[in-house]
C-alpha angles and dihedrals in degrees: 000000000000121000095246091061099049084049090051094043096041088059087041087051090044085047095049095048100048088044083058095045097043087050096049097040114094107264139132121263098250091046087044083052093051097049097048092047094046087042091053091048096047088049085039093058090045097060100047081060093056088041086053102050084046090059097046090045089051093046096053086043088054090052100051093054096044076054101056091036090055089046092046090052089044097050091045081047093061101040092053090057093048085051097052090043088054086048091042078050098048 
């Protein structure tokens, strides 16, 4: 399992659990609302910031293998014209 899904599921796991505290702790019903909603924004918040960092970590990746590919097809490129110039000379 890649380190992206045991973060995700770790904050899912922590949500989960003070949900089910919160639920089962003596509290009135307007208190217990304000809890979860302020507990959902605040885990909420937490995983747009994994998401992000994902995204940025898949776009650089991205990046470095359209590079090497750009550099691969460059370099084949090349060497095909050199190629056809040896056969023009011959």
């Amino acid at each position: 399992m890649n380190s992206g899904k045991v973060a995700i599921s770790l904050v899912a796991a922590a949500a989960i659990g003070a949900v089910l505290g919160i639920l089962f702790a003596p509290s009135k019903g307007a208190a217990l609302r304000r809890k979860i909603r302020r507990m959902g924004e605040k885990e909420a918040d937490v995983l747009k910031d994994k998401f992000s960092d994902f995204a940025e970590n898949m776009s650089q990746n991205f990046e470095k293998v359209k590079g090497t590919v750009v550099d691969y097809a460059n370099q084949t490129i090349n060497k095909n014209q050199e190629k056809v110039k040896t056969a023009e000379n011959n």
